[in-house]
C-alpha positions in Angstrom: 33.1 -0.2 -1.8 35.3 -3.2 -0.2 34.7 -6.7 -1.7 32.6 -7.5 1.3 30.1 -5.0 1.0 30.0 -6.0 -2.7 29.1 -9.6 -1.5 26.6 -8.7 0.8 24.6 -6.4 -1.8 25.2 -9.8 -3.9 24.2 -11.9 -1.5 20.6 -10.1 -0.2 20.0 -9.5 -4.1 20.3 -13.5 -4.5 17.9 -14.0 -1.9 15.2 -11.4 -2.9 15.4 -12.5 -6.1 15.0 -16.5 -4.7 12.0 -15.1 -2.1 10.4 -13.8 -5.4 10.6 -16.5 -7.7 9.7 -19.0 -5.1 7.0 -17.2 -4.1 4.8 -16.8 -7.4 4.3 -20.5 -8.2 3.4 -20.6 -4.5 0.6 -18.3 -4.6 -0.9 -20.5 -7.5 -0.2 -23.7 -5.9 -2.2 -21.9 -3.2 -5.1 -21.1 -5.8 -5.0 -24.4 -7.4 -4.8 -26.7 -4.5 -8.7 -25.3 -3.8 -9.8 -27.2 -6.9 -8.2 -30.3 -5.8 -9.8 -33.7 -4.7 -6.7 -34.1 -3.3 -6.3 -31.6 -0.3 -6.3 -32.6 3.1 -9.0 -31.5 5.8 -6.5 -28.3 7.1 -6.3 -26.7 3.5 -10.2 -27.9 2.8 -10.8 -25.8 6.1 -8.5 -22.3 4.8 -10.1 -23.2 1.9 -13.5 -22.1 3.2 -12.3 -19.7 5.1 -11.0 -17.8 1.9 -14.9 -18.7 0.0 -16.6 -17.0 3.3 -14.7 -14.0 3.6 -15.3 -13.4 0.1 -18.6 -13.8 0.4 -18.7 -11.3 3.1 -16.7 -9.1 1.3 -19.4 -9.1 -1.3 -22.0 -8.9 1.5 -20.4 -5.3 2.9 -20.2 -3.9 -0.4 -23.8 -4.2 -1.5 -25.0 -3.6 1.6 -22.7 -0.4 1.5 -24.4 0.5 -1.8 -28.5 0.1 -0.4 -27.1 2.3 2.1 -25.8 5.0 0.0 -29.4 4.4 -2.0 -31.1 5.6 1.4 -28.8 8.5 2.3 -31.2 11.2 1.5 -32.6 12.8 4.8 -36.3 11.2 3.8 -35.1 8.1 3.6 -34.0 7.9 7.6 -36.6 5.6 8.6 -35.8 3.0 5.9 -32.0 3.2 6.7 -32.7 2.8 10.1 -34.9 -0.2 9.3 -32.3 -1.5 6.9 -29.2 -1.2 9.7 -31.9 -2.9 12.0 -32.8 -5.8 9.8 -29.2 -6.1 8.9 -28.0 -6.9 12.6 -31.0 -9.5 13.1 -29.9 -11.2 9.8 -26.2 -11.6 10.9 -27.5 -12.5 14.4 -30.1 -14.9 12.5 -27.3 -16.3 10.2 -24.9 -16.7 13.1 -27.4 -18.8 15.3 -28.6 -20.9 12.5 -24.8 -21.7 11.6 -24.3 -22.8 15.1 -27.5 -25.2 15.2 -26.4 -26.2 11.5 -22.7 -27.3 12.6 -23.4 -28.3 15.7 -23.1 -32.2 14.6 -19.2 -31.6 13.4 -18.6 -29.2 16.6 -14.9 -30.0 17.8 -14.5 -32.3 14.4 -11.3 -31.4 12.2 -14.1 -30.7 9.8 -16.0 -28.1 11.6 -14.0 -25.1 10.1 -15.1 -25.8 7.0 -18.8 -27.0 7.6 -19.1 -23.8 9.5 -17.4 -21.4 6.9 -19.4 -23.1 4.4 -23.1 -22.7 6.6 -21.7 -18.8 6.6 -21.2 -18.5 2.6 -23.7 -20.3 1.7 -26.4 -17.4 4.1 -24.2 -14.7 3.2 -24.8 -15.4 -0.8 -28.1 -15.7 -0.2 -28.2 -12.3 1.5 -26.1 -10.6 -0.9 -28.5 -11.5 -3.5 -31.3 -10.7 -1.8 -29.6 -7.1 -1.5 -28.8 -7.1 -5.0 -32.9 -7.2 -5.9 -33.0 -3.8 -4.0 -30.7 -2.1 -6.3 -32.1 -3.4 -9.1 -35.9 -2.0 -8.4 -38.1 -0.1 -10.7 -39.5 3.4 -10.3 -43.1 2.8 -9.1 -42.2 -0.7 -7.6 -44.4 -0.5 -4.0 -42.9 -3.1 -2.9 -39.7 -2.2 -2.8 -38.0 -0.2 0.1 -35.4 1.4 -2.0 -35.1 3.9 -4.5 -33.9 3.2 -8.1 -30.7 4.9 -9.0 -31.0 8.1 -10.2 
């Protein structure tokens, strides 16, 4: 191998190594600046954009979860109902986000007061999910199953 080659390897080895080490107290910087008073309105906005898709993130999976409750083929009509009442929510929570931010609409601010209008519904849906997996055998009022 010439000395140019050699430098090269050197040189691309030196700058993966940099990209590395410059990237880890980046990512918490990233974390940290969340928690900060201090963050102006474009982070505050990715900000709340990271909260809201983890929020939805949480949404899909306990919604993937009543699913998988109602699988069995007598439980069709309840799935269907579930899928149903699931569209109408996320229309419902969609609409009601639009009249809630409609004050801030254009603002630098609206990215935020709209991802935070969708976290706060989606928590509240996830929770009300949540309650379904949680019911008791003999609970009437309940539309799904209890684990097995």
């Amino acid at each position: 191998m010439d000395i140019t080659m050699r430098r090269a390897g050197w040189r691309l080895g030196a700058l993966v190594l940099a990209a590395a080490v410059a990237g880890l107290p980046a990512r918490g910087l990233a974390a940290d600046i969340c928690d900060s008073d201090s963050a102006d309105q474009a982070t505050l906005n990715q900000c709340a954009e990271r909260d809201r898709a983890a929020a939805d993130r949480a949404l899909n999976q306990v919604y993937q979860q009543v699913v998988q409750r109602l699988s069995g083929p007598d439980l069709q009509d309840r799935r269907k109902a579930l899928v149903a009442a699931q569209r109408a929510w996320v229309a419902f929570r969609d609409a009601q986000c639009r009249f809630d931010t409609v004050a801030v609409d254009g603002g630098s601010a609206s990215g935020m007061v709209s991802a935070g209008c969708l976290t706060g519904l989606t928590q509240a849906r996830t929770a009300r999910l949540k309650t379904y997996l949680a019911c008791q055998e003999g609970d009437m009022s309940c539309p799904v199953p209890p684990a097995p």
